[in-house]
LUMVOTOR-422250 format. One record per atom (N, C-alpha, C): z, y, x; atom name; residue number from 1. Coordinates in steps of 0.05 Angstrom, whole numbers, m for minus. Atoms other than C-alpha are relative to their C-alpha. Example, Ala and Ser with C-alpha at 12.3 -4.5 7.8 and 13.67 -1.06 7.14 Angstrom:
<sites>
     zz     yy     xx at   i
      0    m24     18  N   1
    156    m90    246 CA   1
      0     24     18  C   1
     m1    m24    m16  N   2
    143    m21    273 CA   2
     14     22    m15  C   2
</sites>
This chain:
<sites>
     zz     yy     xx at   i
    m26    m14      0  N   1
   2359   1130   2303 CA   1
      4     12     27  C   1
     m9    m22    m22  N   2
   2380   1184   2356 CA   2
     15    m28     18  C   2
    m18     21    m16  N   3
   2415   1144   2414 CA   3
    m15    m31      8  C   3
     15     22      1  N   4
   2369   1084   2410 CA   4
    m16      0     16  C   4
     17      0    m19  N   5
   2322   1061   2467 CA   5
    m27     m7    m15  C   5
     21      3      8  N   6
   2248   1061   2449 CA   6
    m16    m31     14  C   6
     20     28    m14  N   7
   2194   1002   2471 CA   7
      2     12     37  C   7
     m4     m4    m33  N   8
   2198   1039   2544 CA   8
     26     10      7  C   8
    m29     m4    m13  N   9
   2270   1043   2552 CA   9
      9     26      6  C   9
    m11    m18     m4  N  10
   2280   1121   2551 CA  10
     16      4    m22  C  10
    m26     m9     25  N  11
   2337   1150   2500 CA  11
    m15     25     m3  C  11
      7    m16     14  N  12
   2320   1196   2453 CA  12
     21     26     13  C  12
    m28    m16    m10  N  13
   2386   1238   2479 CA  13
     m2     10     21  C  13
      5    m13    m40  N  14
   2355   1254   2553 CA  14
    m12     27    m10  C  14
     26    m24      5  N  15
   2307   1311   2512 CA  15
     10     29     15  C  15
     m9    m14    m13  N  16
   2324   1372   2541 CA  16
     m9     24    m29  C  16
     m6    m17     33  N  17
   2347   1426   2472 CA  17
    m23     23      6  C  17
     27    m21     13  N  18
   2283   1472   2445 CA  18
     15     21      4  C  18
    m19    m33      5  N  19
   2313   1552   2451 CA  19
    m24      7    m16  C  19
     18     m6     27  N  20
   2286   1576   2387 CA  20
      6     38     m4  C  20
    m14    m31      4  N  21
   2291   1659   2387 CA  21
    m12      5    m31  C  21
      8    m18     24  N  22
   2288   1689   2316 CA  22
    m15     25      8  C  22
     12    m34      6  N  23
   2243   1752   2304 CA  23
    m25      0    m21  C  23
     13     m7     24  N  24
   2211   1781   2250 CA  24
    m29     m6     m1  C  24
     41      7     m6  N  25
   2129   1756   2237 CA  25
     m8     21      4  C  25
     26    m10    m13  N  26
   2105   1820   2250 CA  26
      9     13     24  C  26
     m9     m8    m19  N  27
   2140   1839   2305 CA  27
    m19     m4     23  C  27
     19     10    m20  N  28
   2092   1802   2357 CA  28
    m25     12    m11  C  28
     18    m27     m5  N  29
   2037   1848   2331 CA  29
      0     20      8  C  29
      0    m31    m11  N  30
   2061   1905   2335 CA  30
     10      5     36  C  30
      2      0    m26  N  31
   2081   1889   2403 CA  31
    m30     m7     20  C  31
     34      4    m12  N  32
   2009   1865   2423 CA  32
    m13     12     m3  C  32
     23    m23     14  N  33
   1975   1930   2384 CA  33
     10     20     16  C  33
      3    m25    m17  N  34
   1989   1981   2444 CA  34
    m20     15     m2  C  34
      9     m9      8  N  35
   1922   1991   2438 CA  35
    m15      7    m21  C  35
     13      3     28  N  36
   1909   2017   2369 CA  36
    m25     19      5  C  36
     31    m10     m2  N  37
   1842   2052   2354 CA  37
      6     24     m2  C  37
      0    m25    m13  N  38
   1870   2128   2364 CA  38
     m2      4     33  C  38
     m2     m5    m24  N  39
   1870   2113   2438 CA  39
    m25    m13     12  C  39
     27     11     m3  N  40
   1808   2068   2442 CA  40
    m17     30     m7  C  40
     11    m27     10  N  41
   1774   2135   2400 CA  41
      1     22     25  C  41
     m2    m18    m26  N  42
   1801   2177   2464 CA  42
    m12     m9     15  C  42
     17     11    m31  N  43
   1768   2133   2513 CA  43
    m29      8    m11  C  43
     38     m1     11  N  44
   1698   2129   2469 CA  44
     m2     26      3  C  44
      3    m27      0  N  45
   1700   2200   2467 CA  45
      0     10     22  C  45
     m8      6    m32  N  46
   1718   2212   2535 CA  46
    m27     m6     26  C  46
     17     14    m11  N  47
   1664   2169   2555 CA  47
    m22     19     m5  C  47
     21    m11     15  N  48
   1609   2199   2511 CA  48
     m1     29      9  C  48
      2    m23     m5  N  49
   1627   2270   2530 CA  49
    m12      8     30  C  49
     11      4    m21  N  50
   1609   2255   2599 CA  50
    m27      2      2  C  50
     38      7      6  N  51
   1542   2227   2587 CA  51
    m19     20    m15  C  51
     11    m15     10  N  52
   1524   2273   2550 CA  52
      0     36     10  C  52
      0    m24     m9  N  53
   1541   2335   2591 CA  53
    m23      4      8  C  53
     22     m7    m15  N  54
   1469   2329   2624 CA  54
    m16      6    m15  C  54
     20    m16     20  N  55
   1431   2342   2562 CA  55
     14     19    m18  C  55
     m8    m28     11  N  56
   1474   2385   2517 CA  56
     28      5      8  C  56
    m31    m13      2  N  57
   1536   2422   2538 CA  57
      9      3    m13  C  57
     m9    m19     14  N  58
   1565   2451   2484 CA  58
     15    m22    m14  C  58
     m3     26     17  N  59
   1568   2377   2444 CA  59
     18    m11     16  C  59
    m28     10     m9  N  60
   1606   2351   2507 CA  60
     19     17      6  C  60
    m27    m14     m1  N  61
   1654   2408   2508 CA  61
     19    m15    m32  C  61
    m19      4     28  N  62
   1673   2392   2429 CA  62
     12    m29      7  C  62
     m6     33     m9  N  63
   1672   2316   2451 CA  63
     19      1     25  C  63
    m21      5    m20  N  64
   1722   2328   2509 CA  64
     20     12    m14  C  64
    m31     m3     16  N  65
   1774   2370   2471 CA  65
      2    m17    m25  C  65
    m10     21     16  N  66
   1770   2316   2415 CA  66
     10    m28     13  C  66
     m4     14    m10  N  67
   1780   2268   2468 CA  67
     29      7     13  C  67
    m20    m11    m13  N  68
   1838   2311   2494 CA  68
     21    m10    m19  C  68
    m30      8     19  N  69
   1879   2315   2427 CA  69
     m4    m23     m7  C  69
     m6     32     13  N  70
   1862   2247   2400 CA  70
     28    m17     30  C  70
    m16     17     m7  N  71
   1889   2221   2468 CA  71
     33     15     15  C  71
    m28     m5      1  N  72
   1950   2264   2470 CA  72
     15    m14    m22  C  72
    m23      7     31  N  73
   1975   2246   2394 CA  73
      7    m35     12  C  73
     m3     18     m6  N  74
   1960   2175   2422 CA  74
     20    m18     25  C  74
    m14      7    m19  N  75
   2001   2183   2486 CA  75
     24     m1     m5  C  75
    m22      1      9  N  76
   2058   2192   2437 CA  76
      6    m16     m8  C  76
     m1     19      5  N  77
   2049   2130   2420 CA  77
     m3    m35      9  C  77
     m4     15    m16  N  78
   2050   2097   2478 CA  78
    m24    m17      6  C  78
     20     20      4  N  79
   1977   2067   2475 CA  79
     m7     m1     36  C  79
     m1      8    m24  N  80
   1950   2044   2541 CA  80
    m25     18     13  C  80
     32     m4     m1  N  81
   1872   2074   2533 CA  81
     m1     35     m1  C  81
    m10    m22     m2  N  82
   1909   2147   2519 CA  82
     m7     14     25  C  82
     m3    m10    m25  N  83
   1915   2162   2588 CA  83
    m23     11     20  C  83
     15     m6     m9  N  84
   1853   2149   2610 CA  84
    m33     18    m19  C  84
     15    m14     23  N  85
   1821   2186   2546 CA  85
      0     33      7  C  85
     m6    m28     m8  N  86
   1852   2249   2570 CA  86
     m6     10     26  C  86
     10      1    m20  N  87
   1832   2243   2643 CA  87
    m31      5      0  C  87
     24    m13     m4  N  88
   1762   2240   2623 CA  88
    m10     21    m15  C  88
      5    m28     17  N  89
   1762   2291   2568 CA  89
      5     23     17  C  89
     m2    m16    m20  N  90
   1793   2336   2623 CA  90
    m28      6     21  C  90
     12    m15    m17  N  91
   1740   2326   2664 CA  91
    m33      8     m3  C  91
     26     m3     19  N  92
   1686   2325   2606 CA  92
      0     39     m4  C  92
      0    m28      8  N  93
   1717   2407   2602 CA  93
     m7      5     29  C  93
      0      0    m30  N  94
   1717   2414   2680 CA  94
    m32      3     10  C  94
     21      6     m8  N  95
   1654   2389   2698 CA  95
    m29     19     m6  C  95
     19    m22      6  N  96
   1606   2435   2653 CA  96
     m3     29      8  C  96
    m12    m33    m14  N  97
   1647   2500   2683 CA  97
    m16      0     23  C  97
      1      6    m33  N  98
   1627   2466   2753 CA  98
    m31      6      4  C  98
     26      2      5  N  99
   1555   2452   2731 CA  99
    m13     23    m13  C  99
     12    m21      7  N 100
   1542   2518   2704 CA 100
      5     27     26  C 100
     m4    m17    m26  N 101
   1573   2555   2769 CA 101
    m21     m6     20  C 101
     14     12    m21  N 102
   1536   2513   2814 CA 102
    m29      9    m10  C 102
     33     m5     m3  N 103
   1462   2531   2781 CA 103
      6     25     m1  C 103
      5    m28     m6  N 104
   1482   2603   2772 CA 104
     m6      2     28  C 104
      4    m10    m38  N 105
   1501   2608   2854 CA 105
    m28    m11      7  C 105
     14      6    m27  N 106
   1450   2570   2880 CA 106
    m23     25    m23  C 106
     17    m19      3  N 107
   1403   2615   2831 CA 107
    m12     29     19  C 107
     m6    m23    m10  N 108
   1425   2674   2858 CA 108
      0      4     29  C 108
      7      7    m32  N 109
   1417   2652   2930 CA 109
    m19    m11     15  C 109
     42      2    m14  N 110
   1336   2636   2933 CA 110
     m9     17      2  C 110
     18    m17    m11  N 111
   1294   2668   2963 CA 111
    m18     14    m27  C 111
     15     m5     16  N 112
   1257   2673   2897 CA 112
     12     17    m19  C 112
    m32    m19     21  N 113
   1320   2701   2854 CA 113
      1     29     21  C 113
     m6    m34    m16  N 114
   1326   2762   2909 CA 114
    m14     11      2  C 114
     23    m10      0  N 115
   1260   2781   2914 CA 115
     m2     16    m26  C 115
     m5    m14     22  N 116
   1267   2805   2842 CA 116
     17     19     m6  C 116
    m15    m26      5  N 117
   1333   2852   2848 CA 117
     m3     12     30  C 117
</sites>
């Protein structure tokens, strides 16, 4: 019975009261699912477009602007992987511009390239 001392002499009555919050069962998912798999998809993509700039261009241009909008729609959605989906798709478009400037100039600036015009 409540109030009654046990075999070691504490009272049931010292406990100190449980705080019990209500909320809905799926609520604690959907709070733990920030990152759902449209913003994971921006990072893989992201990633991939990178790596792959050194053998075909063209494949990581499509793979950075799918990495672009996937992780915009996803940044509407607050995901966490969004952010950095769009950072590297940015610099999956960036990077090939950079890498196709850079072998034209230096082309165009050997000794071997001028000898010809």
């Amino acid at each position: 019975m409540p109030g009654q001392n046990d075999e070691n002499g504490s009272n049931d009555e010292k406990k100190l009261p449980e705080e019990k919050i209500e909320r809905p069962a799926d609520q604690t998912i959907v709070m733990n699912r920030k990152n759902s798999t449209l913003g994971l998809f921006s990072l893989i993509m992201g990633i991939v477009s990178l790596l792959t700039l050194s053998c075909c261009g063209p494949l990581s241009i499509i793979l950075a602007i799918t990495a672009i909008i996937t992780g915009i729609i996803a940044r509407t959605e607050n995901q966490e992987y969004a952010v950095i989906g769009i950072i590297l798709g940015v610099l999956g478009l960036i990077l090939p511009v950079l890498l196709a400037l850079f072998i034209t100039g230096f082309a165009f600036f050997t000794p071997m390239f001028t000898r010809f015009f």
